[in-house]
C-alpha positions, 0 to 999 in steps of 0.5 A: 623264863620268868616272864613266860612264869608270870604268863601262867601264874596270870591264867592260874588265877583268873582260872580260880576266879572264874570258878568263884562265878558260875562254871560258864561265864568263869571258863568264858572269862579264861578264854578271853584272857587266854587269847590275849596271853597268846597274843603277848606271847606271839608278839614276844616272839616276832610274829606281826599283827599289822596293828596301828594306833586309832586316830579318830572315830571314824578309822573304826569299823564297827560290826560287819553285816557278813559276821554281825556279833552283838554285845551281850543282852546286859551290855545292851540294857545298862548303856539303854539305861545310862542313857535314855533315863534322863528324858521323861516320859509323857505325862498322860497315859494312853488311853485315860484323861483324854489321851488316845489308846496307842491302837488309835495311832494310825500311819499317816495318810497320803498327803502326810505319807513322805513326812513321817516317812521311815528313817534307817539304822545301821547295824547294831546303831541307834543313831542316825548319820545320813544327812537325808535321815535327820532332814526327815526328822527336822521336816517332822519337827516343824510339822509337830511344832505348827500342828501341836494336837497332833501325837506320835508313837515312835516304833523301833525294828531291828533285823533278824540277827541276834536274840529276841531280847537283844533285839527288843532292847535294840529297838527301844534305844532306837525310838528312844533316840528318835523321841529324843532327837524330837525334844532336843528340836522343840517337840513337847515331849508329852505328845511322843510315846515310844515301842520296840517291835524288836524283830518281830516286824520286819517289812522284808522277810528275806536273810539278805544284807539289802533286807536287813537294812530295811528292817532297821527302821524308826517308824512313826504313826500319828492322831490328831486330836480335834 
């Protein structure tokens, strides 16, 4: 008895706290916690939900593409900021002092075409974990490294799920990453420039899994400075 007591005086405060923010997250926050209150208590009382412990990274599923739910825009924006400030950003502006506008970038042409080819996310990633994708990314490195008057603009999409601000978001971190990666190899970071298209681009305008996939892309464009 005394523990179902504590269960309740438990709810009784975060319901008070959560009238001390604003009326929706607050009743969002007792939810949530009611839920897990229900959980101990469903326990207590012998019912079973077949939990084990994590050993590893990979015994975790991520978000399903048949029920995708993100994290919140604010979740999304401090961990983009956590971990995507320490790179610098080039130098020059586009544009000025001899560096070309980002309208002057242009996808590559055909004898290029399968280098700077396209690479793929999955589902509310910014990293890459096919081996052909990173491949890809260490044929561009070497193409940037014996050609150092070329520049790139690195563009991150994302697929139609989730608002247009998450999305936006999500596709900086993608770019971001790909720049970032670019770096880490030996590019000069000072020719690499970045942008989100969020969803607004897709290359497939289907609401399919197979579409969806498509439209989770890093896509590059180049100039060649003479």
């Amino acid at each position: 008895m005394k523990l179902f007591s504590r269960f309740f005086s438990l709810v009784t405060m975060l319901f008070l706290v959560g009238c001390a923010k604003n009326s929706s997250q607050g009743w969002e926050d007792v939810k949530t916690a009611g839920r897990y209150l229900q959980r101990g208590v469903d326990v207590l009382c012998g019912k079973d939900y077949d939990s084990k412990m994590l050993t590893s990274d990979e015994e975790f599923l991520g978000p399903n593409d048949d029920e995708f739910i993100p994290l919140k825009d604010a979740d999304l924006k401090n961990s983009l900021a956590l971990s995507d400030a320490a790179l610098p950003q080039p130098k020059g502006i586009p544009g000025k002092k001899g560096i070309p506008s980002l309208d002057q970038f242009y996808t590559a042409p055909d004898t290029l075409r399968s280098l700077f080819q396209s690479v793929h996310f999955e589902t509310d990633e910014h990293v890459l974990k096919d081996k052909n994708e990173l491949q890809t990314i260490q044929q561009i490195v070497a193409y940037l490294k014996k050609n150092p008057h070329t520049y790139v603009v690195v563009s991150g999409h994302c697929d139609e799920r989730a608002s247009a601000g998450y999305n936006m978001a999500l596709g900086m971190r993608r770019a971001n990453y790909i720049r970032g990666l670019l770096v880490k190899n030996g590019v000069d970071l000072n020719r690499l420039y970045t942008v989100s298209r969020g969803k607004e681009d897709p290359l497939s305008s289907g609401h399919g899994s197979e579409d969806w996939k498509q439209n989770r892309r890093a896509e590059f464009k180049i100039y060649e400075k003479k």
